[in-house]
C-alpha positions as a Markdown table, in Angstrom:
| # | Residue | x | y | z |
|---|---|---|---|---|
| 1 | Unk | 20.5 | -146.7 | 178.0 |
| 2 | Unk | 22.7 | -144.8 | 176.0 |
| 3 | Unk | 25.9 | -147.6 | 176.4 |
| 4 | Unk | 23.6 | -149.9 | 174.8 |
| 5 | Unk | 24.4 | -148.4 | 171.4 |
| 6 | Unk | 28.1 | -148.5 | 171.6 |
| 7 | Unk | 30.0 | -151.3 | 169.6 |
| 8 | Unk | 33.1 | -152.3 | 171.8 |
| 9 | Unk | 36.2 | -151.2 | 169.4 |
| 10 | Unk | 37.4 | -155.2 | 170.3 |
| 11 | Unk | 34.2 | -156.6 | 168.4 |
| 12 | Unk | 35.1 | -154.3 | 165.8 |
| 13 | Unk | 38.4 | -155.7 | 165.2 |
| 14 | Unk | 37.1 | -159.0 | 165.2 |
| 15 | Unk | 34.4 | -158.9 | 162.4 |
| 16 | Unk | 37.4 | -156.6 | 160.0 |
| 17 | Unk | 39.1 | -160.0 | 160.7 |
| 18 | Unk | 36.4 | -162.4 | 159.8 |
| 19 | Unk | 35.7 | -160.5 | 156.5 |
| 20 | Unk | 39.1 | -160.4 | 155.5 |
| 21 | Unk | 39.7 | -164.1 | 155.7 |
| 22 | Unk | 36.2 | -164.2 | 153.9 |
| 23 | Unk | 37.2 | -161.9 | 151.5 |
| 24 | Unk | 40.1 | -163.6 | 150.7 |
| 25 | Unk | 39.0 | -167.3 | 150.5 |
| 26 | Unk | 36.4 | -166.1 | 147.7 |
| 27 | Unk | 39.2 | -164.3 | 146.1 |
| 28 | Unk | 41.6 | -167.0 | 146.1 |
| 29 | Unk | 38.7 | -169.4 | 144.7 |
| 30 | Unk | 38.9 | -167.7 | 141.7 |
| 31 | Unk | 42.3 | -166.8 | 141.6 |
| 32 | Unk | 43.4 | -170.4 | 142.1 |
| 33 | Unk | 43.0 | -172.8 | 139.2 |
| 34 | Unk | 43.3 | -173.3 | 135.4 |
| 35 | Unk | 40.8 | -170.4 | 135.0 |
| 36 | Unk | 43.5 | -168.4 | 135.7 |
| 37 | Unk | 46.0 | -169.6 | 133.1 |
| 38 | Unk | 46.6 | -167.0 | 130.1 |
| 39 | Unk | 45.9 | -168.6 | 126.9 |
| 40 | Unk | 45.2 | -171.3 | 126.9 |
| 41 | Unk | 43.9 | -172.2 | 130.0 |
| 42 | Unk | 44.3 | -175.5 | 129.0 |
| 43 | Unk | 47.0 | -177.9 | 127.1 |
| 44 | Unk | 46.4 | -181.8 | 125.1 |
| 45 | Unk | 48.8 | -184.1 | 125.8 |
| 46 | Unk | 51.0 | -184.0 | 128.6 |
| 47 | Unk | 52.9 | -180.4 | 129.1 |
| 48 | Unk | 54.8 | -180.3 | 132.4 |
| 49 | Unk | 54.7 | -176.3 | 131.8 |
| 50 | Unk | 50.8 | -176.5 | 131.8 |
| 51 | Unk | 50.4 | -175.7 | 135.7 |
| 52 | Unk | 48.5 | -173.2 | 138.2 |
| 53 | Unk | 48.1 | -173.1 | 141.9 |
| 54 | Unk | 45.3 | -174.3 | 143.7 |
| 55 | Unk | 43.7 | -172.6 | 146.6 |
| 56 | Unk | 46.1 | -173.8 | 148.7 |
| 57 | Unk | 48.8 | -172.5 | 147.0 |
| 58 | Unk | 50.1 | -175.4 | 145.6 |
| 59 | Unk | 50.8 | -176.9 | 141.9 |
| 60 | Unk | 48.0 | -178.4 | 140.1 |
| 61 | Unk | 47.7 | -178.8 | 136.4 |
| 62 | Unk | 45.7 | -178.2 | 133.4 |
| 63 | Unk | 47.1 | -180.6 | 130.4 |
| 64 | Unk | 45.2 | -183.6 | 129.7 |
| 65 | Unk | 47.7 | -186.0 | 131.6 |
| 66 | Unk | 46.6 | -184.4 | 134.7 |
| 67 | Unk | 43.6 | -186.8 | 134.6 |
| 68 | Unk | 45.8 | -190.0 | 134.6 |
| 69 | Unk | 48.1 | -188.5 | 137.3 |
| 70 | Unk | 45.2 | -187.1 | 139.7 |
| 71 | Unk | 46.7 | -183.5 | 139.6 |
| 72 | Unk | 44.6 | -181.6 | 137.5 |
| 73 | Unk | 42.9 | -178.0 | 139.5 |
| 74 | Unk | 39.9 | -177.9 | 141.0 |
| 75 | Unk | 38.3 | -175.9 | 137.8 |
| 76 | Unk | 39.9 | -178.0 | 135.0 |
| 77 | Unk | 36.5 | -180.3 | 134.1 |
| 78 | Unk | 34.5 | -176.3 | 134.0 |
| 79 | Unk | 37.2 | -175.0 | 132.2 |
| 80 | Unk | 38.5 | -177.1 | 129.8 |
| 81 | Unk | 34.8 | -178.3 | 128.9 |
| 82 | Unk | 35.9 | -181.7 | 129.3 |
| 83 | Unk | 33.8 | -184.7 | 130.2 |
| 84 | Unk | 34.7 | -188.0 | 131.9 |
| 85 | Unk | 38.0 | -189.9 | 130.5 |
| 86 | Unk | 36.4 | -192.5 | 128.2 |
| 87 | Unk | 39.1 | -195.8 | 127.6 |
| 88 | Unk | 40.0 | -197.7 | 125.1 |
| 89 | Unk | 37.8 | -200.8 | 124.0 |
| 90 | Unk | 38.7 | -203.4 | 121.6 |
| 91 | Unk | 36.8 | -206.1 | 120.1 |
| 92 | Unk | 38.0 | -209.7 | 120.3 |
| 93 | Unk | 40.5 | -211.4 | 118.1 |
| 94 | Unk | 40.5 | -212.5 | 114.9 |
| 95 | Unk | 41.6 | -216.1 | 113.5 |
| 96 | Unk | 45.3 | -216.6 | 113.0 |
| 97 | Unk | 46.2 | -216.2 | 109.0 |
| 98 | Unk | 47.5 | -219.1 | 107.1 |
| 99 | Unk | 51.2 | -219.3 | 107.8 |
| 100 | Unk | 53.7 | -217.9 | 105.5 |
| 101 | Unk | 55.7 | -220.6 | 104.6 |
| 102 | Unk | 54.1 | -223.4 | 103.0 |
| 103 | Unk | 56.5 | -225.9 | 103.9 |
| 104 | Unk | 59.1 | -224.7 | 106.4 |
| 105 | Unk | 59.1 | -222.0 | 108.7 |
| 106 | Unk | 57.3 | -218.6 | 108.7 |
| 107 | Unk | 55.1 | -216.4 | 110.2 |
| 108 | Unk | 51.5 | -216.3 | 110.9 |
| 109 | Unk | 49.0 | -213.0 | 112.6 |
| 110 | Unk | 45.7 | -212.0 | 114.1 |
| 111 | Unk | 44.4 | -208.8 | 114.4 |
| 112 | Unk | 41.4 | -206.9 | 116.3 |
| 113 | Unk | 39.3 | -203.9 | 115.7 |
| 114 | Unk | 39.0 | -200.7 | 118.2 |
| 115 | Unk | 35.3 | -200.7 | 118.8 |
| 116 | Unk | 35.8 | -197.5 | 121.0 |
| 117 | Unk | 38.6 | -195.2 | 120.4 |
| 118 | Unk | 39.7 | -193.4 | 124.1 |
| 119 | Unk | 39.1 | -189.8 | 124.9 |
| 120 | Unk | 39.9 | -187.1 | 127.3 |
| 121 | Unk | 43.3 | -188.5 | 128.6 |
| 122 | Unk | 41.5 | -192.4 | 128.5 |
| 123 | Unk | 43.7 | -195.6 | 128.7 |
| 124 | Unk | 44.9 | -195.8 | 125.1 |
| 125 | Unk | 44.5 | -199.2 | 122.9 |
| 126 | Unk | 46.4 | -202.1 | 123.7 |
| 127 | Unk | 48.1 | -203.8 | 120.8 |
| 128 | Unk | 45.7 | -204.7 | 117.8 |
| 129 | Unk | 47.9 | -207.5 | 116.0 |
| 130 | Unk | 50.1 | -210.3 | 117.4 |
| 131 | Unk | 52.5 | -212.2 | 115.5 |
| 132 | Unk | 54.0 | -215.5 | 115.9 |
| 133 | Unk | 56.2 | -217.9 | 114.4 |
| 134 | Unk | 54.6 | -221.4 | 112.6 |
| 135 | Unk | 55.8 | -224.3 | 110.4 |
| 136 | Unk | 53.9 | -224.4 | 107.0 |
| 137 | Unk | 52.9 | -228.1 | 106.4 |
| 138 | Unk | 50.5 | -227.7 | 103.6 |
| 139 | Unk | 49.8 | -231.3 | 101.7 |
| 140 | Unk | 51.9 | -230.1 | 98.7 |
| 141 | Unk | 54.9 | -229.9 | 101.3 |
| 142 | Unk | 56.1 | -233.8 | 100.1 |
| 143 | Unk | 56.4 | -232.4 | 96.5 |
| 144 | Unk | 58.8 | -229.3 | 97.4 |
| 145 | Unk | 60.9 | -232.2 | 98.4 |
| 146 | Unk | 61.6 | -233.1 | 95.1 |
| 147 | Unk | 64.4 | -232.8 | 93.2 |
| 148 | Unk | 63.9 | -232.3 | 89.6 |
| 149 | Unk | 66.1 | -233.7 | 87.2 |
| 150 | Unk | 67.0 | -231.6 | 83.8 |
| 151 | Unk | 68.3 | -232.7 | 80.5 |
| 152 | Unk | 69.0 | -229.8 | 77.2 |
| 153 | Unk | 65.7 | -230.1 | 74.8 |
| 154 | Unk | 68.5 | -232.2 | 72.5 |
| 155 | Unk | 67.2 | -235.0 | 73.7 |
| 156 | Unk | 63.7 | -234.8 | 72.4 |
| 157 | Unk | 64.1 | -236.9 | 69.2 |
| 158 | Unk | 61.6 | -238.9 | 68.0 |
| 159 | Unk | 62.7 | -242.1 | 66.7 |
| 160 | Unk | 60.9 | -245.9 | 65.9 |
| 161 | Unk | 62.1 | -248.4 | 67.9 |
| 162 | Unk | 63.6 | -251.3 | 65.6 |
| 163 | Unk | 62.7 | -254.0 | 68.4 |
| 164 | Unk | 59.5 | -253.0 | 68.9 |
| 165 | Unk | 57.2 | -256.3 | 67.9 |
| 166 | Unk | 54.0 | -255.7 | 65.7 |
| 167 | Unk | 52.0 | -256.9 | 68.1 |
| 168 | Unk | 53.4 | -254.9 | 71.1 |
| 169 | Unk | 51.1 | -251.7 | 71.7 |
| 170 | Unk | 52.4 | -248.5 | 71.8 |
| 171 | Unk | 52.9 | -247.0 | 75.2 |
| 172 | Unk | 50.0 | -244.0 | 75.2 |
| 173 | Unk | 51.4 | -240.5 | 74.4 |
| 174 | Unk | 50.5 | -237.8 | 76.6 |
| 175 | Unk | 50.1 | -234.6 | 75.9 |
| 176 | Unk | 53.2 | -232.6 | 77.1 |
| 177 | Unk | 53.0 | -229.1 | 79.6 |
| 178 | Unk | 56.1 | -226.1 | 79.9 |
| 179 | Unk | 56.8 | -224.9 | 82.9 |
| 180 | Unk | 58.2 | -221.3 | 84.1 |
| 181 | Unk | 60.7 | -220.8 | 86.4 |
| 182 | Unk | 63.0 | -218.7 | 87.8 |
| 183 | Unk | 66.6 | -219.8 | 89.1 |
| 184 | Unk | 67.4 | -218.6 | 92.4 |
| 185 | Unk | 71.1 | -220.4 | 92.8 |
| 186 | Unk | 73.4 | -222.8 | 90.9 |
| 187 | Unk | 76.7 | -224.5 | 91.7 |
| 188 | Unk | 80.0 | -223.3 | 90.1 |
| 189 | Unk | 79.9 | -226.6 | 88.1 |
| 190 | Unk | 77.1 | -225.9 | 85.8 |
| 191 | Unk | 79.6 | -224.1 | 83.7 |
| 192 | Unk | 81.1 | -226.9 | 82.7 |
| 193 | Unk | 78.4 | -227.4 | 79.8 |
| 194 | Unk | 77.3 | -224.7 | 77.4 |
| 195 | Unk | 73.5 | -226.4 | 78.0 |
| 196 | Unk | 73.7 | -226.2 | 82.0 |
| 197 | Unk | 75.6 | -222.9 | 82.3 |
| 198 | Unk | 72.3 | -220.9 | 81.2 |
| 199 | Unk | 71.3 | -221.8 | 85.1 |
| 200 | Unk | 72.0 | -218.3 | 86.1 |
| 201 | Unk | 70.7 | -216.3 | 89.3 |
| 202 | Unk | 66.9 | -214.8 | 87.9 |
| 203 | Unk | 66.9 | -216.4 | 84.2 |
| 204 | Unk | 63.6 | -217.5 | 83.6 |
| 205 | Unk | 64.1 | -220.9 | 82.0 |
| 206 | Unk | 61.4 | -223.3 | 79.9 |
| 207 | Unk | 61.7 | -227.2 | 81.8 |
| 208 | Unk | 59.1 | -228.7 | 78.8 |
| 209 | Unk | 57.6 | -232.2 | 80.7 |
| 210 | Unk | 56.8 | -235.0 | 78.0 |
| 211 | Unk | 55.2 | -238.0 | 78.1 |
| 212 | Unk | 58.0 | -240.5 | 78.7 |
| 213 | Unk | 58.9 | -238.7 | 82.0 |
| 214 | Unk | 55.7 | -238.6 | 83.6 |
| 215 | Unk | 54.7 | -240.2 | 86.4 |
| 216 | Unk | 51.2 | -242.2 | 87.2 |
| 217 | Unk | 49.8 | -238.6 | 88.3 |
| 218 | Unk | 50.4 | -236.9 | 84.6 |
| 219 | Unk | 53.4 | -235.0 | 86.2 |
| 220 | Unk | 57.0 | -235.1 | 86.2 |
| 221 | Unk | 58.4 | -235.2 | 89.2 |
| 222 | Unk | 60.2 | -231.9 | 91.0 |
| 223 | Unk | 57.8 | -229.1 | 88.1 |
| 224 | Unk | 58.2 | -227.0 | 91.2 |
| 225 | Unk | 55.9 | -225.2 | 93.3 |
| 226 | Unk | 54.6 | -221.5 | 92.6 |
| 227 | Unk | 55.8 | -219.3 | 94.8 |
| 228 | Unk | 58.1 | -221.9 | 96.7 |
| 229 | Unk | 61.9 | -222.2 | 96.6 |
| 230 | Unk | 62.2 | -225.9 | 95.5 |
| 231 | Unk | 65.6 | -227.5 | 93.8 |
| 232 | Unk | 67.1 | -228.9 | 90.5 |
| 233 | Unk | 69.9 | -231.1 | 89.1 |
| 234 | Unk | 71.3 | -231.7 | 85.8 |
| 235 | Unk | 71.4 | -235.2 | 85.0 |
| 236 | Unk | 74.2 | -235.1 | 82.7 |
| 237 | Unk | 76.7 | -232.5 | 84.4 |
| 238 | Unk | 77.9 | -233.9 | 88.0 |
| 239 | Unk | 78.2 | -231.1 | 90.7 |
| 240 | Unk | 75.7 | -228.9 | 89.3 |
| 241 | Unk | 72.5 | -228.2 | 91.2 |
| 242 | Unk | 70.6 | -225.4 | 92.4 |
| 243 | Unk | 67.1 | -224.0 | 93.0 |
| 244 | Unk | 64.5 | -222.4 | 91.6 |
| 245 | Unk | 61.0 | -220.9 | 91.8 |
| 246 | Unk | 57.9 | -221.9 | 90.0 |
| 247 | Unk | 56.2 | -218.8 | 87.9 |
| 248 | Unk | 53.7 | -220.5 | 85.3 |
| 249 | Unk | 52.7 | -223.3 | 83.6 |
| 250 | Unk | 51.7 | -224.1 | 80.4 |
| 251 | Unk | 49.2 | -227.2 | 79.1 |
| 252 | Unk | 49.7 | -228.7 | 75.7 |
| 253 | Unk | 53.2 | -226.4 | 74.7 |
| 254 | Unk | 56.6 | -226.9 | 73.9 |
| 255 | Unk | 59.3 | -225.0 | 74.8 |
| 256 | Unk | 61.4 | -222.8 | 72.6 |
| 257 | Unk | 64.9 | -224.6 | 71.4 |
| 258 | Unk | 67.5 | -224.9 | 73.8 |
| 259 | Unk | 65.2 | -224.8 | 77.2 |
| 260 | Unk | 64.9 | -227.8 | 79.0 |
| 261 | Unk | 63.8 | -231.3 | 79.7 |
| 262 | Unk | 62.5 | -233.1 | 82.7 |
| 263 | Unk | 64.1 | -236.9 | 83.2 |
């Protein structure tokens, strides 16, 4: 009766043993992990140095990369407070814009709004504009094609016509319009002529349209387009041509002396 209440020294051994490995599976639970990282136990971004050991003694980390990669530690959603990775959504896209260039070639975009911004290491936004290239052909396009033809305001004299016949009517006068603009390039020849050498590279010049030179539509041809490179030639100097750009116009005006005249 009395061997009954002797514990063999073998079985002993063997439940030391079993606690031990317990012991040291609980310990190394909370040993292992980003838990155990000093401050702080966790990184933004990506930070290669931002790493602890799991339970199994090998690398995981604790930056907030680790969720894209699949390595974070066991403990990094408890201990970094962090929920679920939340990606990027976008709404759809807008219409294309008009296209830069009236009348030759530009450029032309659309763009789209981020309807949810990502978080926690979440796929980040895809592009929000495109651009393209496009070919303006806007209805004004056939009159950048002009070419306007310039004359010095010395030829603005008014004069009776001595074979004009009583009974002829007089052709009706229109009111004349100035217009602004500013010369982008000329040709070495213009200053050949005191009137044509005043076509210098961003001199805002007066070209004053009068009756005689318009056409059917109340314009004289080549008045420019605003905001459009378009070209000029003086009518009485051979060689010299350039182009300008269209500021302003004015109705019912005459430009100062020595501006211009369109033919």
């Amino acid at each position: 009766m009395g061997a009954q209440g002797v514990v063999s020294p073998g079985f002993g051994f063997i439940m030391c043993g079993y606690l031990a490995v317990f012991t040291w599976a609980i310990i190394s639970q909370v040993e292992a992990g980003c838990g155990e990282r000093e401050s702080p136990n966790c990184c933004t971004g990506r930070n290669n140095e931002c790493f602890e050991y799991t339970k199994r003694k090998t690398v995981c980390y604790c930056d907030t990369y680790c969720q894209k990669t699949d390595d974070c530690c066991d403990d990094y959603q408890r201990v970094c407070e962090i929920s679920a990775a939340i990606d990027c959504v976008v709404g759809s896209w807008g219409a294309w814009s008009p296209c830069t260039s009236p009348c030759s070639v530009g450029s032309t975009e659309r763009s789209r709004q981020v309807s949810v911004p990502p978080r926690n290491g979440g796929t980040p936004c895809p592009d929000l504009r495109q651009r393209r290239g496009c070919y303006g052909n806007n209805a004004m396009c056939s009159t950048s094609k002009e070419v306007a033809k310039l004359l010095p305001d010395s030829f603005k004299r008014i004069f009776k016509d001595p074979w004009r016949r009583p009974h002829m009517l007089m052709k009706e006068e229109k009111a004349s319009y100035c217009v602004y603009l500013r010369v982008k390039q000329s040709s070495a020849a213009c200053k050949l002529k005191l009137w044509s050498a005043q076509m210098v590279r961003e001199r805002l010049v007066c070209a004053e349209c009068q009756s005689d030179a318009m056409s059917k539509t109340d314009r004289c041809s080549g008045d420019g387009i605003e905001s459009t490179r378009t070209f000029w030639a003086a009518a009485s100097v051979p060689g010299c041509h350039g182009s300008w750009v269209r500021e302003s116009s004015s109705e019912g005006c005459h430009c100062a002396p020595y501006s211009l005249l369109f033919v």
